[in-house]
C-alpha positions as CSV (number, residue, x, y, z in Angstrom):
1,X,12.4,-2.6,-12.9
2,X,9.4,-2.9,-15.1
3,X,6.7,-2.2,-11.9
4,X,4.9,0.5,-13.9
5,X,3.5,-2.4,-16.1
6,X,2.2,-3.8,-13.1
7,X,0.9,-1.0,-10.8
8,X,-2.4,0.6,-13.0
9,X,-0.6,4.1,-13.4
10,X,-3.4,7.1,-14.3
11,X,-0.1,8.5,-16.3
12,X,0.0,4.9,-18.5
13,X,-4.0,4.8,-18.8
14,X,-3.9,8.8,-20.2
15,X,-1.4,8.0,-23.0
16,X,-3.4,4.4,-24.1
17,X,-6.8,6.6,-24.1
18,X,-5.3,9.8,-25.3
19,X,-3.8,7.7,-28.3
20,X,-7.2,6.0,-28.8
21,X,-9.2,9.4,-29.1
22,X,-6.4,11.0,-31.5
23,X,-6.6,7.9,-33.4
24,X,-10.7,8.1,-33.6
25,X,-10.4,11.6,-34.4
26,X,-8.4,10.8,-37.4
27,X,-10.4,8.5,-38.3
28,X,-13.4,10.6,-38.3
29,X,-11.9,12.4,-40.4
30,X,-11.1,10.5,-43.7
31,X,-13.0,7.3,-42.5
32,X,-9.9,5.1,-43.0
33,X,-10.1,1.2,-41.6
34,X,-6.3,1.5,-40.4
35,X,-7.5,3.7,-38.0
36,X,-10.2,2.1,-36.3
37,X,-7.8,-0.9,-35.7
38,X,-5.0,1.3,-34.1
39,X,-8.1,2.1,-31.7
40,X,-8.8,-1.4,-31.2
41,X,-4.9,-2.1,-30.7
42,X,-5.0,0.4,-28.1
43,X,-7.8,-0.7,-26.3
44,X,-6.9,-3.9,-26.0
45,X,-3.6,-3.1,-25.0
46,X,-5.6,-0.7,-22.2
47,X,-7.4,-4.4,-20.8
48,X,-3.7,-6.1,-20.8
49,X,-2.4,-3.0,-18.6
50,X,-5.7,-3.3,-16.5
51,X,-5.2,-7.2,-16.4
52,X,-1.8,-6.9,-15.2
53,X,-2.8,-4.3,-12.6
54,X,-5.0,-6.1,-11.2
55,X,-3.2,-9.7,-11.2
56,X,-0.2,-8.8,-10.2
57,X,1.4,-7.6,-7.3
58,X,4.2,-5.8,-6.7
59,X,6.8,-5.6,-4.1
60,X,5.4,-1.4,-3.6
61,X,1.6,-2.8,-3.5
62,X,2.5,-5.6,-1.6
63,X,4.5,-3.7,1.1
64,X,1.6,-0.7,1.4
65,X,-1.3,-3.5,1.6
66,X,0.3,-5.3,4.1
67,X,0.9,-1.8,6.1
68,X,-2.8,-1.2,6.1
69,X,-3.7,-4.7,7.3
70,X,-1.6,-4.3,10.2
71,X,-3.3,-0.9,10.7
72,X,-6.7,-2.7,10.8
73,X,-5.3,-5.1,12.9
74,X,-4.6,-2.3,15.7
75,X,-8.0,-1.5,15.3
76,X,-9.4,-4.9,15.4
77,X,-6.9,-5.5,18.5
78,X,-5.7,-8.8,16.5
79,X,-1.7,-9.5,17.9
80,X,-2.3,-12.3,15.3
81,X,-2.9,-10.4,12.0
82,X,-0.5,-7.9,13.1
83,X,2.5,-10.7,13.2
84,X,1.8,-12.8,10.4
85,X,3.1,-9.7,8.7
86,X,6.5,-9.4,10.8
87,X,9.7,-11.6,9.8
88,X,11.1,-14.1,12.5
89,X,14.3,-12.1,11.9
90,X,12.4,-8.7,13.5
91,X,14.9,-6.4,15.3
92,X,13.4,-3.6,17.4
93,X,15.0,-1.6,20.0
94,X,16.4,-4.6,21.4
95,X,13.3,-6.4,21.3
96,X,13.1,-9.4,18.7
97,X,9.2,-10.8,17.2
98,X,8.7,-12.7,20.4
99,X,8.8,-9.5,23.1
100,X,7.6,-7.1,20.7
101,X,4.7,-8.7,20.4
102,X,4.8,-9.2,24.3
103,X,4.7,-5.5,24.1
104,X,2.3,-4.7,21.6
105,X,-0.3,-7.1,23.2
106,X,0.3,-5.2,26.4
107,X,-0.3,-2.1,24.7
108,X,-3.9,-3.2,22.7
109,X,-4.7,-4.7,26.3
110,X,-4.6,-1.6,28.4
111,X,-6.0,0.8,25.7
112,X,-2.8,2.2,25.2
113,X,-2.8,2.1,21.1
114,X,-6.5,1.9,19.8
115,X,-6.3,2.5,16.0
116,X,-3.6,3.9,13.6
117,X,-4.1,5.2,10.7
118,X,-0.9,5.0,8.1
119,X,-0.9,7.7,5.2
120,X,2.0,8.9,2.6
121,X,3.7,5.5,1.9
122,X,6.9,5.9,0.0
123,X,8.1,3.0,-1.4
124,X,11.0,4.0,-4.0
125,X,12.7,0.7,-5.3
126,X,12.5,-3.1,-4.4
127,X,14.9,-3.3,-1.5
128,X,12.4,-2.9,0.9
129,X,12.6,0.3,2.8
130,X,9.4,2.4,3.1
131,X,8.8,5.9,4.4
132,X,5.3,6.7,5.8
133,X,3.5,8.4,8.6
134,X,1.5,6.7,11.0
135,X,-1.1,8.4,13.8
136,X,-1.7,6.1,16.8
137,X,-4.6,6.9,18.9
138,X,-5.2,5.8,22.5
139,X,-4.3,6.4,26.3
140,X,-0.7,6.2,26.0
141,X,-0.4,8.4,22.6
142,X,0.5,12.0,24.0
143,X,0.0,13.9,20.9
144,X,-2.5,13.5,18.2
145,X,-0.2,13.6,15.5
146,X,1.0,11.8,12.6
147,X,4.7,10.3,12.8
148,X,7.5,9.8,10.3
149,X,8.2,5.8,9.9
150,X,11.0,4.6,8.7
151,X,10.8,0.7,7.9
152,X,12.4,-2.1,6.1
153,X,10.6,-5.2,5.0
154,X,12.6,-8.3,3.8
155,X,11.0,-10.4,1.1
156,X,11.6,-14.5,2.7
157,X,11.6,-17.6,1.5
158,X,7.7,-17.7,0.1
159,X,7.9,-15.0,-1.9
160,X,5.9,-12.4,1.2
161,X,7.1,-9.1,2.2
162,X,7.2,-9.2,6.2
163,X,8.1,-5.9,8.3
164,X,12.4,-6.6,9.7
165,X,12.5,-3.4,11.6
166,X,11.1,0.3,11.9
167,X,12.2,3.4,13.4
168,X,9.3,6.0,14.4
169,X,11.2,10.2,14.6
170,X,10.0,12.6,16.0
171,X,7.4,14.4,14.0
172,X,7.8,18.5,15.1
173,X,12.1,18.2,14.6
174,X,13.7,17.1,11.8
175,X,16.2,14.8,13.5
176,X,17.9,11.4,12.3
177,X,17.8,10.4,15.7
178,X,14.8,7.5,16.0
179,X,11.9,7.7,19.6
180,X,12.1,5.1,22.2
181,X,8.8,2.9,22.3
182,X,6.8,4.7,25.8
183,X,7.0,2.0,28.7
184,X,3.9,0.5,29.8
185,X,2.2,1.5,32.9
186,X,2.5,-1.1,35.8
């Protein structure tokens, strides 16, 4: 409801410091005390905005970090940080945590996905569904391109946001209808 207040927004930090220099301005101008304070109201109310920024997290930060640590992961090829971000109730394509990580092990084994880089993450509300591209790289990657994700993260029981399920579509149509993973060699 109120994430603005915690996500550092260039809009929020142009209004405190656009306030500040009209206020300075003024007081330039007749040399009144009243407004030196407003300035000094408004910069410390800048510091509480930057405080808040930068100790708490929300749900859209959260989400979009934990995206790029699974991203370094891939690069890293770490099946371990990749899954401490993906719930115990993961659903994908019939696979649940347990195979898909089967799968994704067998994948950063044979080369198959080497790095992926994740760009344009859309997080619009709290209920956990995010919208972002992703470009894998590696021998089983056919095209160098980037890939709309659909994914939905489920906030558990200590408070984290871990990835449920995704759906990667296919990025030259503009179809509802989501890929099928590639099959490893044998």
């Amino acid at each position: 409801m109120f994430d603005w207040l915690f996500e550092g927004r260039p809009t929020v930090y142009l209004i405190l410091i656009g306030a500040a220099l009209l206020l300075v301005g003024m007081w330039t101008r007749d040399r009144k005390r009243g407004w030196l304070l407003g300035v000094g109201l408004l910069g410390l109310l800048t510091l509480s905005y930057f405080l808040l920024d930068r100790f708490v997290e929300t749900a859209r930060e959260q989400i979009t970090r934990k995206l790029q640590e699974m991203a370094q992961a891939v690069k890293a090829r770490d099946a371990e940080r990749i899954f401490a971000h993906i719930s115990d109730r993961f659903q994908f394509q019939g696979r649940n945590k347990g195979r898909f990580r089967g799968y994704v092990e067998g994948v950063m084994r044979s080369g198959g996905v080497t790095e992926l880089v994740i760009w344009s993450v859309n997080v619009p509300d709290n209920s956990g569904v995010v919208r972002f591209r992703a470009k894998p790289s590696g021998n089983l990657v056919g095209t160098n391109v980037g890939y709309p994700v659909r994914a939905r993260f489920v906030k558990e029981s200590d408070g984290e946001w871990r990835l449920e399920s995704f759906e990667i579509f296919n990025p030259f149509v503009q179809a509802e209808t989501p890929l099928d993973l590639p099959q490893l060699p044998r």
